[in-house]
Structure formats: structure tokens, C-alpha cells
Biopython code that builds the backbone (N, CA, C, O; Angstrom):
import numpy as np
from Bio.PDB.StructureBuilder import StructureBuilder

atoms = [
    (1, "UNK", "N", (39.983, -41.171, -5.294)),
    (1, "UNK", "CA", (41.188, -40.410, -5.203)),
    (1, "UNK", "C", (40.902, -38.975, -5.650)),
    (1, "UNK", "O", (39.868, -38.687, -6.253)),
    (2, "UNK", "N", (41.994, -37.944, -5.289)),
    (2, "UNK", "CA", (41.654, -36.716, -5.436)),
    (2, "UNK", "C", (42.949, -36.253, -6.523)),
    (2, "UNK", "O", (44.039, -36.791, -6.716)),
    (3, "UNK", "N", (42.376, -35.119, -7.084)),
    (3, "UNK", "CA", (43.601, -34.364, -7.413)),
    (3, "UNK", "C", (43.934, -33.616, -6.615)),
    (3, "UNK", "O", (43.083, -33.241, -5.808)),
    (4, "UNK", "N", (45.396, -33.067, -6.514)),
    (4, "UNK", "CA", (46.369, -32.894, -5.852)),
    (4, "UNK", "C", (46.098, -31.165, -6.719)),
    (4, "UNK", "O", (45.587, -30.314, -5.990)),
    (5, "UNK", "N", (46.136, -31.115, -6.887)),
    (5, "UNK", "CA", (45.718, -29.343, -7.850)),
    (5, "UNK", "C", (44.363, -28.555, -7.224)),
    (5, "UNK", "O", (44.264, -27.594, -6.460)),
    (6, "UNK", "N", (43.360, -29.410, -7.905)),
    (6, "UNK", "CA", (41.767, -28.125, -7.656)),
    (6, "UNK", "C", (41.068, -29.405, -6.510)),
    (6, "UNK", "O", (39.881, -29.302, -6.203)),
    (7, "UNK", "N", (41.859, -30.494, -5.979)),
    (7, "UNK", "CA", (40.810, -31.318, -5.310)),
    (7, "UNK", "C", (39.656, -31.581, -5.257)),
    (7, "UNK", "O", (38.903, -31.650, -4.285)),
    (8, "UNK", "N", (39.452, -31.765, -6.496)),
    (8, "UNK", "CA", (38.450, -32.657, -7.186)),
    (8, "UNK", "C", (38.681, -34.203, -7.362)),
    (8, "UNK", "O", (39.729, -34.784, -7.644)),
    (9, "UNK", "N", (37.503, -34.687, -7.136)),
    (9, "UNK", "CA", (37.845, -36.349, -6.990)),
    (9, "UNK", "C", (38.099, -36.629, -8.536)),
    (9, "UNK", "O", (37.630, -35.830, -9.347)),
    (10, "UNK", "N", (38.775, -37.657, -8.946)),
    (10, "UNK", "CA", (39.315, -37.707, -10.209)),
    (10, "UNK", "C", (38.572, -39.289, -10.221)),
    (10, "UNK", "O", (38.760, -40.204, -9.418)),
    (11, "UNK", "N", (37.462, -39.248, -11.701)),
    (11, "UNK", "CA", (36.878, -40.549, -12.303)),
    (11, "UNK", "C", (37.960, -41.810, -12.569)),
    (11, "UNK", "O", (39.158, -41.732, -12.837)),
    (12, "UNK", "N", (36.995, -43.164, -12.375)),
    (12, "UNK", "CA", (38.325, -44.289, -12.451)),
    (12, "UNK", "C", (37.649, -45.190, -13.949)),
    (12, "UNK", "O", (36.434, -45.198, -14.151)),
    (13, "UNK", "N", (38.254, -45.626, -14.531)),
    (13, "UNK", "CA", (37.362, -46.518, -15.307)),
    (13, "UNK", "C", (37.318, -47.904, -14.445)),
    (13, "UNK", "O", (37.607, -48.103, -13.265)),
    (14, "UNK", "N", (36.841, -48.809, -15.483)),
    (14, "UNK", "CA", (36.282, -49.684, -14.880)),
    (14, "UNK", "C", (37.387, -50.970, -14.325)),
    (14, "UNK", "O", (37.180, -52.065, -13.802)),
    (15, "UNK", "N", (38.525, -50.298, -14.690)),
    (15, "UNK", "CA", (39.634, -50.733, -13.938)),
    (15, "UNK", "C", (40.263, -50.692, -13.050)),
    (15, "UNK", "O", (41.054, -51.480, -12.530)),
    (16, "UNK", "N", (39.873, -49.584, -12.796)),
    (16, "UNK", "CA", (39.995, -48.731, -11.175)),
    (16, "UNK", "C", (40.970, -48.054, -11.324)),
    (16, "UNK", "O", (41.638, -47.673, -10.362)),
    (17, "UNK", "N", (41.281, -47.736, -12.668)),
    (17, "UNK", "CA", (42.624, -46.811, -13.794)),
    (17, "UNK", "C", (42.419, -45.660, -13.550)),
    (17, "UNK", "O", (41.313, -45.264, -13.919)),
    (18, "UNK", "N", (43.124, -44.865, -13.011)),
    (18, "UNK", "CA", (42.754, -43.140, -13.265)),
    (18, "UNK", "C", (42.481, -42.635, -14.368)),
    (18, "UNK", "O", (43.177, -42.955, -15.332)),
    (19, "UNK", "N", (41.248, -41.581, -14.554)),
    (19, "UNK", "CA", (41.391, -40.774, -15.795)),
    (19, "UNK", "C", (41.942, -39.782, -15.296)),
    (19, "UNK", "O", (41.304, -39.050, -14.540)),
    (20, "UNK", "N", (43.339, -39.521, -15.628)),
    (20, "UNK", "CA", (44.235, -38.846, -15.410)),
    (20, "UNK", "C", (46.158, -39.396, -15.790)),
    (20, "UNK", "O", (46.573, -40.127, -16.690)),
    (21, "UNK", "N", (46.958, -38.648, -14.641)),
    (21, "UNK", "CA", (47.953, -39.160, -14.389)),
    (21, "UNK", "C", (48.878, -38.869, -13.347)),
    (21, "UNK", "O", (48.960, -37.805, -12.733)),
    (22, "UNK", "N", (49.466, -39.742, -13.215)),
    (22, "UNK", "CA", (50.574, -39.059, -11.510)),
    (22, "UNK", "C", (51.817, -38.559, -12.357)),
    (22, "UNK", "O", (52.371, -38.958, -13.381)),
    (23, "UNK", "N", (52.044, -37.306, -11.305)),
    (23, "UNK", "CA", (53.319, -36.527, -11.793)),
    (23, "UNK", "C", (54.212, -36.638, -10.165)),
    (23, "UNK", "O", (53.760, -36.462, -9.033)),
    (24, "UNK", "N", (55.536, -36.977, -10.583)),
    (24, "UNK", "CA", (56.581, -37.010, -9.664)),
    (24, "UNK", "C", (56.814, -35.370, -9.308)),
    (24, "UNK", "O", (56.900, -34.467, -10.141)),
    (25, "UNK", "N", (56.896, -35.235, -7.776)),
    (25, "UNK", "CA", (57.510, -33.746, -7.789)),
    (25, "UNK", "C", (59.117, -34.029, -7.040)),
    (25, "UNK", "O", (59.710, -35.099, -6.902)),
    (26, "UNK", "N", (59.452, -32.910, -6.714)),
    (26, "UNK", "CA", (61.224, -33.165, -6.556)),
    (26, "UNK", "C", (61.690, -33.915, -5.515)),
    (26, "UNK", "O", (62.697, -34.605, -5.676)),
    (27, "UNK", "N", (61.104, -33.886, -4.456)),
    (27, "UNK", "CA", (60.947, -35.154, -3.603)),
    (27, "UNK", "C", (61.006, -36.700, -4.120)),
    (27, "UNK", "O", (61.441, -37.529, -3.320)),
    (28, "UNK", "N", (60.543, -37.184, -5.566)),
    (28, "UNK", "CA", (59.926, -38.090, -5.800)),
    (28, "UNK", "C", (58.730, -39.181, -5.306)),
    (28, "UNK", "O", (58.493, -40.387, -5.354)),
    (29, "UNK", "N", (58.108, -37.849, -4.766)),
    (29, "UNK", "CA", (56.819, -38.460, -4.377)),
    (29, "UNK", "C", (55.378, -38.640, -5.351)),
    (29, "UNK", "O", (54.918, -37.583, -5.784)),
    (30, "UNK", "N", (54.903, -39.479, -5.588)),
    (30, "UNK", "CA", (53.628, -39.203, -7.238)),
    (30, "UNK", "C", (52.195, -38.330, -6.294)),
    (30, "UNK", "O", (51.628, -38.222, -5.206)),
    (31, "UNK", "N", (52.220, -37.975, -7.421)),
    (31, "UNK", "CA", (50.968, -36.902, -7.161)),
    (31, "UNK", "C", (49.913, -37.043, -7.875)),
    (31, "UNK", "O", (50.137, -36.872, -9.074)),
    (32, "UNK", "N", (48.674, -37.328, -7.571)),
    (32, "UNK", "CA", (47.790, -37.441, -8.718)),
    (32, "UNK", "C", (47.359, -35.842, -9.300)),
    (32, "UNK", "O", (47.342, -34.804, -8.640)),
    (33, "UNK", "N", (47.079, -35.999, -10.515)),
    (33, "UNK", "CA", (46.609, -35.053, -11.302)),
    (33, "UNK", "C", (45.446, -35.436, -12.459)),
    (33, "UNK", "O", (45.569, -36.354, -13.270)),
    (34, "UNK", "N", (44.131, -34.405, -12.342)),
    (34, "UNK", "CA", (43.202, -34.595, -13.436)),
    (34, "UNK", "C", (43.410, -34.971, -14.615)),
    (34, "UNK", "O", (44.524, -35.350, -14.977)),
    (35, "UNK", "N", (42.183, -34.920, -15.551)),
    (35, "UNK", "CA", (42.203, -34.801, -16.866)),
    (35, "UNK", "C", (42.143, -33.070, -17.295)),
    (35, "UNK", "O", (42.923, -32.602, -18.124)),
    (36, "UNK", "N", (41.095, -32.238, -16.588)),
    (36, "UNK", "CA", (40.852, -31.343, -16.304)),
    (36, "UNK", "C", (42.163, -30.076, -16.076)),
    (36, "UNK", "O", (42.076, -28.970, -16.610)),
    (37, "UNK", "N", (43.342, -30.491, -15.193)),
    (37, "UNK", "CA", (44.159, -29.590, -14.750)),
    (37, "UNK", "C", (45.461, -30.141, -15.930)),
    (37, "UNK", "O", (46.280, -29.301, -16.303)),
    (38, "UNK", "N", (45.569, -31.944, -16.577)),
    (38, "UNK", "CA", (46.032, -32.114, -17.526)),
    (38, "UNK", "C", (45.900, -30.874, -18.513)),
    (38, "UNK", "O", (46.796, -30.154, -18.954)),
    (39, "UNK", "N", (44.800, -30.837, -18.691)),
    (39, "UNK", "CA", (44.809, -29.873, -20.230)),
    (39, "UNK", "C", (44.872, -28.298, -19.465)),
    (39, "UNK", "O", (45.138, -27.463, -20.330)),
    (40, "UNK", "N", (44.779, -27.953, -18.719)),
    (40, "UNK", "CA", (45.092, -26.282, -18.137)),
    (40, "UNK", "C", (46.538, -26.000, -18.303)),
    (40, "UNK", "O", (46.969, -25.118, -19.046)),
    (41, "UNK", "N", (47.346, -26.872, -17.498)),
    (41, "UNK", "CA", (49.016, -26.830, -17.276)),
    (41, "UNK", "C", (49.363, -27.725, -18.124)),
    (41, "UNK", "O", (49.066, -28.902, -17.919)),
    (42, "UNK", "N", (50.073, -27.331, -19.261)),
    (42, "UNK", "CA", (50.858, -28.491, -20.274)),
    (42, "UNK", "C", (51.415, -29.087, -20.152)),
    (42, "UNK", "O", (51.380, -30.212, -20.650)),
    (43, "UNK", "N", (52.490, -28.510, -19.186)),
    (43, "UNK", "CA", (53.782, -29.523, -18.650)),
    (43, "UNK", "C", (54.015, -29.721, -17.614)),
    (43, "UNK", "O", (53.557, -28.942, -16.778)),
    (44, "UNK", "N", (54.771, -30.769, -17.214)),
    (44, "UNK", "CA", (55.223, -30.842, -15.767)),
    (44, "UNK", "C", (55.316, -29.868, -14.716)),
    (44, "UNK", "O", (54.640, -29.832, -13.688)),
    (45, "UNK", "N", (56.357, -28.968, -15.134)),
    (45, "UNK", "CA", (56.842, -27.564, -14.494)),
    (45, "UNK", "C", (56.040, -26.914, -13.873)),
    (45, "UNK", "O", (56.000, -26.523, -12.707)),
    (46, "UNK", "N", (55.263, -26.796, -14.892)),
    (46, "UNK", "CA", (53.843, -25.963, -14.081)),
    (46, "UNK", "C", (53.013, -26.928, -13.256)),
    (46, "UNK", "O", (52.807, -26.275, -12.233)),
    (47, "UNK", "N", (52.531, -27.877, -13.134)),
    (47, "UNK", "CA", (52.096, -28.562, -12.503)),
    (47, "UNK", "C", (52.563, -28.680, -11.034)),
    (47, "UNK", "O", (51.734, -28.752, -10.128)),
    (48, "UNK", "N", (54.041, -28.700, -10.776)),
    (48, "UNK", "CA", (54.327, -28.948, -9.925)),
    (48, "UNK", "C", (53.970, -27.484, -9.062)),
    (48, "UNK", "O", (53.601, -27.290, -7.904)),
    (49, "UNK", "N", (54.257, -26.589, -10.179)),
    (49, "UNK", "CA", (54.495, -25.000, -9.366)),
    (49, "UNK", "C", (52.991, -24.915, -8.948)),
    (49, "UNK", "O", (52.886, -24.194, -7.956)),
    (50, "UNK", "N", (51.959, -25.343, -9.316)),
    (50, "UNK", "CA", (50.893, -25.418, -9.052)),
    (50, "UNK", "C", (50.073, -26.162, -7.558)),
    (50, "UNK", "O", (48.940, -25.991, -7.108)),
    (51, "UNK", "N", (51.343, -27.113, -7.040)),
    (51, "UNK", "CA", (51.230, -27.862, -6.395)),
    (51, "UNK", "C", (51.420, -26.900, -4.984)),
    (51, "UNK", "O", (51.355, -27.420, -3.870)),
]
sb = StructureBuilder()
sb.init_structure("model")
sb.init_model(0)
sb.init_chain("A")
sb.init_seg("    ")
for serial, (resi, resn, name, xyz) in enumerate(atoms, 1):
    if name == "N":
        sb.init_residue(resn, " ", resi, " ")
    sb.init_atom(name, np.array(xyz, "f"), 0.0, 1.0, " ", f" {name:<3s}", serial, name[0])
structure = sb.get_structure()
């Protein structure tokens, strides 16, 4: 899977778990997002505006 931000493929553990997390945008559609763009954009808001 990719992130939805810098499209970079985003690592899974051995669960096939994202290291990351999905963020809903206003649509309510999930979006994946890094660990990487996690810690750049703090919050939601920006994330999405990023999108």
C-alpha cells in the first residue's frame, strides 16, 4: 500500500498491520497515511489539506 501524501509505499508488520494510519477525509473515504508524513502534519486538518 501507498501513502496517499509523498507516495511512498508504507511498511506492514508481520500482520499485514500498517505502520501508519488511515485518516477519513470529508467525503468519508480512508486514506492511508505514513509514519513519516504522521510526524510532519500533526493533525488531521493538515493532512487532509495536504491531500
Amino acid at each position: 500500500m501507498k501513502c496517499e501524501i509523498c507516495k511512498n509505499k508504507i511498511h506492514e508488520t508481520f500482520l499485514n498491520k500498517l505502520v501508519g494510519t488511515y485518516v477519513k477525509d470529508a467525503k468519508g473515504k480512508k486514506r492511508a497515511v505514513c509514519f513519516e508524513c504522521q510526524k510532519k502534519f500533526r493533525n488531521k486538518e493538515e493532512m487532509i489539506k495536504s491531500l
